[in-house]
C-alpha positions in Angstrom: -11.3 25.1 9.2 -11.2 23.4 12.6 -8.0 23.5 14.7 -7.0 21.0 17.0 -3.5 21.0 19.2 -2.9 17.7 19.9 -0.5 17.4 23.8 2.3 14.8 23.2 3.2 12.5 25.9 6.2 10.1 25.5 8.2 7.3 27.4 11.6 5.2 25.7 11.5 1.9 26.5 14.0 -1.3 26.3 12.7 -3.5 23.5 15.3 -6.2 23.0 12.8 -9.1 23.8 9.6 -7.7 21.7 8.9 -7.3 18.3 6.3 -5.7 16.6 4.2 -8.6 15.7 4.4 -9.9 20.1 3.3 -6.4 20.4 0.5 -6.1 17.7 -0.9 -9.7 19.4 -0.8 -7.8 22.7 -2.7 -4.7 21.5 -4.8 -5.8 19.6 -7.6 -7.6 21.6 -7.3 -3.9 24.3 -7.7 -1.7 21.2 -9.1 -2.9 18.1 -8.8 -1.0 15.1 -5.4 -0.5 15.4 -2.2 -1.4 12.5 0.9 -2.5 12.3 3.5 -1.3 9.7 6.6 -3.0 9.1 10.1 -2.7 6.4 12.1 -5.5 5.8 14.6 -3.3 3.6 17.2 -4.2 1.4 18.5 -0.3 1.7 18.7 -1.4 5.7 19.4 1.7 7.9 16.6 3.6 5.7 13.8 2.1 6.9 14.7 0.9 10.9 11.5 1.6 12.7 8.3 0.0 12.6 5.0 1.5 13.9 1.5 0.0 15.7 -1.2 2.9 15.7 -4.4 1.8 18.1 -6.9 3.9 19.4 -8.4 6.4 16.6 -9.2 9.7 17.8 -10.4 11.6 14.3 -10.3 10.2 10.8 -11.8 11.0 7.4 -13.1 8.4 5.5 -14.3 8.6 1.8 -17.4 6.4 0.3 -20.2 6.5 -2.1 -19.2 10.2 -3.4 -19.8 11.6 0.9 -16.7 12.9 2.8 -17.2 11.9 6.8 -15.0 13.8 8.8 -14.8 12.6 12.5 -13.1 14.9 15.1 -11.7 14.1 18.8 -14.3 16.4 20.0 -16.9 14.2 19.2 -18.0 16.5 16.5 -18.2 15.2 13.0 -18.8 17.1 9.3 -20.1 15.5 6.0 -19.5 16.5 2.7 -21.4 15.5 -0.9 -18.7 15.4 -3.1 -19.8 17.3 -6.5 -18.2 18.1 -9.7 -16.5 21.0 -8.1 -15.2 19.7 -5.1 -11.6 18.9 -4.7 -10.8 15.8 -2.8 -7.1 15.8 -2.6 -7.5 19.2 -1.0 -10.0 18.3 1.5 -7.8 15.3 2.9 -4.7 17.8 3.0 -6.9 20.5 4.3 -8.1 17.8 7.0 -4.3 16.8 7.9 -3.6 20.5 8.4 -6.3 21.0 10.8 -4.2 18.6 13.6 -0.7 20.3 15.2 1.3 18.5 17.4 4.4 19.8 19.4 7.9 20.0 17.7 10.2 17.9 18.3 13.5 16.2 17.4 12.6 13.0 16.5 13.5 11.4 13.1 10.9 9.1 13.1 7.2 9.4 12.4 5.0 10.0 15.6 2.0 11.3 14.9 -0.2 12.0 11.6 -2.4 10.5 9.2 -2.3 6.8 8.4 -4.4 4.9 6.0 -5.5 4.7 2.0 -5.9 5.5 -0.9 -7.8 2.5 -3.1 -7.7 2.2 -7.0 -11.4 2.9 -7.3 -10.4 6.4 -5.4 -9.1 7.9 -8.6 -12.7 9.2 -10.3 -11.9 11.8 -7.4 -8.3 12.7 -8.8 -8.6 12.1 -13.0 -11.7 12.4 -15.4 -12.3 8.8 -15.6 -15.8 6.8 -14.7 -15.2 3.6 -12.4 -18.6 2.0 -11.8 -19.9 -0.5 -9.5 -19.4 -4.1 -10.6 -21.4 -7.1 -9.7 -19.6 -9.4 -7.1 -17.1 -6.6 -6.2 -16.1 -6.1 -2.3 -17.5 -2.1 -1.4 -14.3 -0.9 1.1 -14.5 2.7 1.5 -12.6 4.5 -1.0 -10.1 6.7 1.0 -9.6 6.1 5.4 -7.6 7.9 6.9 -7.1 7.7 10.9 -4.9 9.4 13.6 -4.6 7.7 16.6 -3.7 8.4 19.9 -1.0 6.1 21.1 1.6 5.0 18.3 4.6 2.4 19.2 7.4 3.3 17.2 10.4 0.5 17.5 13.7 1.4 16.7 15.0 -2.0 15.1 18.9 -0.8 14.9 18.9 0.8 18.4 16.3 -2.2 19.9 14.6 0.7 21.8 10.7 1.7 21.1 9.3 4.8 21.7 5.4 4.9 23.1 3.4 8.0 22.1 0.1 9.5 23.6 -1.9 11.9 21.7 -4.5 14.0 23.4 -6.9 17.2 23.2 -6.0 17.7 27.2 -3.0 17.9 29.3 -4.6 15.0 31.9 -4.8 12.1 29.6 -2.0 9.7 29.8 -2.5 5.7 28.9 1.7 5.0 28.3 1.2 3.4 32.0 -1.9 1.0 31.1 0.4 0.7 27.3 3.7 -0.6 28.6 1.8 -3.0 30.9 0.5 -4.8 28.4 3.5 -4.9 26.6 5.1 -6.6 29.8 2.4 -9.3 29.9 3.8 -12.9 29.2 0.5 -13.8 27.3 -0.7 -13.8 23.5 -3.9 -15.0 22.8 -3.3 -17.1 19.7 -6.0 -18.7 17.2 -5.5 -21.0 14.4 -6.2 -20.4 10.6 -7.6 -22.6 8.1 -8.6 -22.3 4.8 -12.7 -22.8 3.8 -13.1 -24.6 0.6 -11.5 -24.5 -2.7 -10.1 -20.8 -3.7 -11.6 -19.7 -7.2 -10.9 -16.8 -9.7 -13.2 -14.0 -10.8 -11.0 -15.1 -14.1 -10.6 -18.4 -15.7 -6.9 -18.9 -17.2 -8.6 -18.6 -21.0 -10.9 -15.9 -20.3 -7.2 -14.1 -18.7 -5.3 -14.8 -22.1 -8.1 -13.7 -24.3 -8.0 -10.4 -22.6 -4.3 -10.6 -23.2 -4.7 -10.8 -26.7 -7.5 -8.0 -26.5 -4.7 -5.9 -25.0 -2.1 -6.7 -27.3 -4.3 -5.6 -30.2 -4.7 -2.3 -28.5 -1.1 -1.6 -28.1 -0.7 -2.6 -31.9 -3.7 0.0 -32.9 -1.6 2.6 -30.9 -4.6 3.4 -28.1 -1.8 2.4 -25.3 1.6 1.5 -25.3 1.1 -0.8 -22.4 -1.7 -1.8 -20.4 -2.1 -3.8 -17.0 -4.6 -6.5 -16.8 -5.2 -8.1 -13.5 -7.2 -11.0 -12.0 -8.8 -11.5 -8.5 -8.3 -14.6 -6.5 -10.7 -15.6 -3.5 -10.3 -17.8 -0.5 -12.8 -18.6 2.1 -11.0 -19.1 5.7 -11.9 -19.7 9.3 -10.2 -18.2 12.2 -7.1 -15.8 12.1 -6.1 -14.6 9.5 -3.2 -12.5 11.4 -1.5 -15.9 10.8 -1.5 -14.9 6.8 0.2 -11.8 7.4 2.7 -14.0 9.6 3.1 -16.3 7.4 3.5 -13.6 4.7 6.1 -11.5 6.1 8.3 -14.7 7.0 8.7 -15.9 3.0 8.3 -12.6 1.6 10.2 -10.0 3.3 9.2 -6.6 1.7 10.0 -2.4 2.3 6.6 -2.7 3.2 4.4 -4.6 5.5 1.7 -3.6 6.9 -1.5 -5.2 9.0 -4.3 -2.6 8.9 -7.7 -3.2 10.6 -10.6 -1.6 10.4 -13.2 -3.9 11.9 -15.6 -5.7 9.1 -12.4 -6.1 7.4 -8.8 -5.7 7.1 -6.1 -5.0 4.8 -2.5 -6.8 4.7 0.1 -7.6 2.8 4.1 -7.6 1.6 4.8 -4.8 -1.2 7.3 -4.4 -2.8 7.0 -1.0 -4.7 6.3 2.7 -3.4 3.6 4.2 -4.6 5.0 7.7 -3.8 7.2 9.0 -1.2 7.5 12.8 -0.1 9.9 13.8 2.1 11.1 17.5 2.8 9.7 18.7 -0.6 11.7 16.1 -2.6 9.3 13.5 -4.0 10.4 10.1 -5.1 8.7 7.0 -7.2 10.5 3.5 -7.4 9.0 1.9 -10.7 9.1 -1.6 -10.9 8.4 -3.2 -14.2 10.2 -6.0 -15.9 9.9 -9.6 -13.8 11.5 -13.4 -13.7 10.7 -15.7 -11.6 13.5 -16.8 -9.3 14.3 -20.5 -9.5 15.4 -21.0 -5.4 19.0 -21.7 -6.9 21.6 -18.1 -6.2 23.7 -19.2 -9.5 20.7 -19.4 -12.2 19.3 -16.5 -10.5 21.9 -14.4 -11.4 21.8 -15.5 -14.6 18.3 -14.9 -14.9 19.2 -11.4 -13.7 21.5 -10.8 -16.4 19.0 -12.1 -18.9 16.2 -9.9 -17.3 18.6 -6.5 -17.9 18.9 -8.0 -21.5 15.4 -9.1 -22.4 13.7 -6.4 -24.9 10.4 -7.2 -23.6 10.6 -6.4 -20.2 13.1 -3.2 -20.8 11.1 -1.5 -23.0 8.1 -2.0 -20.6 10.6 -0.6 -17.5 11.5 2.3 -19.9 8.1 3.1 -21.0 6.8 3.3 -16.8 10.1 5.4 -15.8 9.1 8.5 -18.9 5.4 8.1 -16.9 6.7 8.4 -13.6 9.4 11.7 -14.9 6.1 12.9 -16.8 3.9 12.5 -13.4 6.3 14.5 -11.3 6.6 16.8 -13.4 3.3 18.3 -13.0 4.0 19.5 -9.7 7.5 19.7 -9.6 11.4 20.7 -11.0 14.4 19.1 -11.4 13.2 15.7 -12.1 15.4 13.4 -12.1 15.8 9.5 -13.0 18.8 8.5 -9.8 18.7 4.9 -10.3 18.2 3.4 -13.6 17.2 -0.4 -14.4 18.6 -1.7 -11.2 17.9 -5.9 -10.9 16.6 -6.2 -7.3 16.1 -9.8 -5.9 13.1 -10.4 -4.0 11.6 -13.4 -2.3 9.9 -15.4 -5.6 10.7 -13.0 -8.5 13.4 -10.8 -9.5 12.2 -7.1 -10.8 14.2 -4.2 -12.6 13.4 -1.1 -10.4 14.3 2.7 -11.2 14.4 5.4 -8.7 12.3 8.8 -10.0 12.7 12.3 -7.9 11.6 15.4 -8.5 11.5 18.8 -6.1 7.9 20.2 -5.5 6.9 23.4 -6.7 6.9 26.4 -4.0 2.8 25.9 -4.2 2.1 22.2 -4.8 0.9 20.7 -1.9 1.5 16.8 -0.9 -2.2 15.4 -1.8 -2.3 17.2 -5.2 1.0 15.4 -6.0 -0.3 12.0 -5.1 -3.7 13.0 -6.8 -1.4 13.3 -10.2 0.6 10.2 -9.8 -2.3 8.2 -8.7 -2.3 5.1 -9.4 0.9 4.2 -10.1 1.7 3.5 -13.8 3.0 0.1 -13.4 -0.4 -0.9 -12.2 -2.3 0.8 -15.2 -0.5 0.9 -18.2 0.7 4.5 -20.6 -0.6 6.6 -21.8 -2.6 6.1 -17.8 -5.2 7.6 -18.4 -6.3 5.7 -21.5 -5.2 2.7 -19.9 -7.6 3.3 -16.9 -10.4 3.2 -19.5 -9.5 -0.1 -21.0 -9.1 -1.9 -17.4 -12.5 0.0 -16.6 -14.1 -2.0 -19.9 -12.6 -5.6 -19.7 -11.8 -6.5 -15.5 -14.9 -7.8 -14.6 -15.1 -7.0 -10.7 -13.6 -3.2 -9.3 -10.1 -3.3 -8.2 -11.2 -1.6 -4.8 -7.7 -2.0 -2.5 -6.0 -3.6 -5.4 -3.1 -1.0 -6.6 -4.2 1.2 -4.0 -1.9 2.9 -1.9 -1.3 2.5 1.8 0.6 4.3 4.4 1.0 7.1 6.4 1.7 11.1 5.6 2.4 13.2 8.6 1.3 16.5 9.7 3.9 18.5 7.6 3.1 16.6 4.4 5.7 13.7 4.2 4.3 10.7 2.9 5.1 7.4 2.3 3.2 4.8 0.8 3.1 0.9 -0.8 1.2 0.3 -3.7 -1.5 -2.2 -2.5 0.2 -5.5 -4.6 1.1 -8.8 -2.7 -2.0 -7.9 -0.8 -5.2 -9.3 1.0 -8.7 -8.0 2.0 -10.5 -9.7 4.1 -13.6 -9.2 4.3 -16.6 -12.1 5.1 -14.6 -15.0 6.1 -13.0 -14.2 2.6 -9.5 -13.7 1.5 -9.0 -11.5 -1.7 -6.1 -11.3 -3.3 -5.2 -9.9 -6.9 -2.3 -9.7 -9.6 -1.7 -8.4 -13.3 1.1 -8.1 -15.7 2.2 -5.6 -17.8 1.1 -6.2 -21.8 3.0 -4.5 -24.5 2.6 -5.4 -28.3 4.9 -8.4 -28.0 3.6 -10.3 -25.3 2.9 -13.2 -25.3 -0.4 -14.5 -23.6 1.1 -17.5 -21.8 4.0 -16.0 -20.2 1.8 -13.0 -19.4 -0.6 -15.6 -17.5 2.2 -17.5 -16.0 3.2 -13.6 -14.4 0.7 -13.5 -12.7 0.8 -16.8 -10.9 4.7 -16.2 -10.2 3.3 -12.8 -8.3 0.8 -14.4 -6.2 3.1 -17.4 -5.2 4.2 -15.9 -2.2 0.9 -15.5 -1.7 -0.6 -18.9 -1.9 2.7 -20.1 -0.2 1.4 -17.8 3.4 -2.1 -19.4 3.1 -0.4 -23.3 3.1 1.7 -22.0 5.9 -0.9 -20.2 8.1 -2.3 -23.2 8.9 0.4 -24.5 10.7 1.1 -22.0 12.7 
């Protein structure tokens, strides 16, 4: 195993008149492939920093059954994945092979970000994902660690810039903060390109429904996740998107990732998992009304949501998965918030809070490997469900209920399930959405589920245009 010691160089800055979107618009253009994470919290004080990464100096990236590993020395290492080869230990194997000095900061400054898409579990579970026609090929797992990461202190408005390096001489904070001085931000407009379409129609959607429903009666699930894919052709910049996005639907996460030939974005609202000092933690979300832009029906709806059979014995089923999941590498799992009605930007959800402590052995990637994906984007019993999506969603699900994210060098990790996202990929904007079907659905209101989902969505492509 390779061994790198990475020498960190750091300067605290002032950064009451920048924000992290003036300073992604500033970086960008100087470093491209470079990402910006964001929280807009309704826990507040948990989630106060927001990070841009540019400049990649090793990463390992995951695609057509090959691991390439790329190294800061220029050297690089491939590996043909097998029936014997273990991919969640590779990546943590990869993650361990980078130190960094110690140091008392409470804030993420240096390790591995990227992600995990849905396609990536034929490397975790025993399940066969194949290559669709019309589906958009992403690489499978990217994972990055960059050189110079702005971390921004919302609560304190102070930002910390980083540099990462092999050698003792190489120091860019000086060339880093004068860009961030610079009055200009090259700007470009956004428009969309034609009429958006549907890999779906809305019949073909409900008759799939129905199929599911007759599953859940014959026993083969208890739920099951059906999803659709939505396509927009655009022109221009579709930074403005994310913009737009982050403005009406303020998320935990929000993220801007770009890799080149295309980028991932988007407003989640849901962990995937999160790992922190040993303790692992999974939010489910399951059970959704749409809100009606009026504070008193709202909380009615809420109270009708927390009421409604349906959606309650969906939530319950996806909290036993998530208890069931940790407990696989872990002990004292424990369900800490139960059924909690959380308002969020165009729906309201019923969210739990899962934790667990790892095992003395279990390592970070082998826990996401066995949580991955997250239930409320397949269905239960998963890994049944995973074969019914496999047979009836015409296109692969690539970043769709993915996870993204970072996990540092000790093994914390924290990362959004890919939903109230957008690839873009060939003047193209993907975007995609399902809903939970149990036994008693009902195939219009499952159909009209999804549309309430991706109305934030279509909301940010209306907007980006006038920005």
């Amino acid at each position: 195993m390779k061994s790198f010691k990475l020498n960190t160089k750091y300067k605290q800055i002032l950064a009451d008149t920048i924000t992290p979107v003036s300073i992604y618009l500033k970086i960008r253009d100087k470093f491209p492939n470079s990402l910006l994470l964001e929280s807009s919290d309704y826990h507040g004080g948990d989630n106060s920093f927001s990070y841009i990464c540019c400049n990649p100096i090793a990463s390992i990236k995951i695609e057509n059954e090959t691991i390439l590993k790329s190294y800061p020395d220029g050297t690089s290492e491939k590996i043909f994945i097998n029936e014997h080869t273990s991919v969640p230990e590779i990546i943590q194997e990869f993650s361990h092979e980078f130190t960094s000095e110690k140091n008392d900061f409470k804030f993420i400054n240096n390790g591995l970000f990227g992600y995990l898409s849905y396609d990536a579990v034929r490397y975790f579970e025993k399940v066969t994902i194949a290559k669709k026609e019309n589906s958009n090929t992403i690489p499978d797992v990217y994972y990055a660690v960059y050189q110079n990461i702005i971390a921004i202190n919302h609560f304190k408005n102070e930002a910390y810039l980083f540099c990462h390096s092999l050698d003792e001489e190489t120091n860019n904070l000086a060339e880093i903060e004068q860009l961030l001085q610079s009055r200009n931000i090259a700007s470009y407009k956004f428009t969309k390109d034609g009429e958006g379409f549907s890999n779906l129609t809305d019949e073909e959607f409900k008759h799939n429904v129905a199929l599911a429903k007759k599953h859940c009666f014959r026993g083969d699930v208890f739920q099951l996740v059906l999803s659709r894919r939505f396509t927009q052709g655009f022109k221009g910049d579709e930074f403005n998107v994310y913009r737009a996005l982050r403005s009406i639907n303020p998320s935990p996460y929000l993220f801007f990732f770009d890799y080149g030939d295309f980028k991932i974005f988007g407003s989640s609202p849901e962990a995937q998992i999160i790992v922190k000092d040993r303790k692992a933690e999974i939010h489910p979300i399951a059970g959704t009304f749409k809100r009606t832009g009026d504070d008193e029906k709202d909380a009615v709806l809420a109270k009708q949501l927390s009421e409604d059979k349906k959606e309650n014995s969906e939530h319950v089923m996806l909290v036993d998965l998530a208890r069931n999941d940790l407990s696989r590498n872990g002990h004292h799992v424990n369900v800490e918030r139960y059924r909690e009605v959380q308002f969020f930007s165009h729906v309201i959800h019923l969210v739990s809070k899962v934790t667990g402590q790892l095992h003395e052995k279990a390592t970070t990637m082998q826990v996401v490997a066995d949580t991955f994906p997250a239930g409320t984007l397949s269905g239960a019993p998963k890994h049944s469900a995973m074969q019914l999506i496999e047979n009836y969603e015409k296109t692969n699900r690539n970043f769709y209920g993915g996870a993204i994210g970072f996990m540092d060098f000790e093994g914390n990790f924290n990362h959004a399930i890919m939903i109230r996202t957008f690839l873009s990929k060939n003047h193209q904007l993907h975007s995609q959405a399902g809903a939970g079907i149990v036994a008693s659905s009902d195939e219009e209101s499952e159909m009209q589920e999804v549309y309430n989902k991706l109305r934030a969505l279509n909301t940010a492509l209306d907007l980006a245009e006038t920005i």
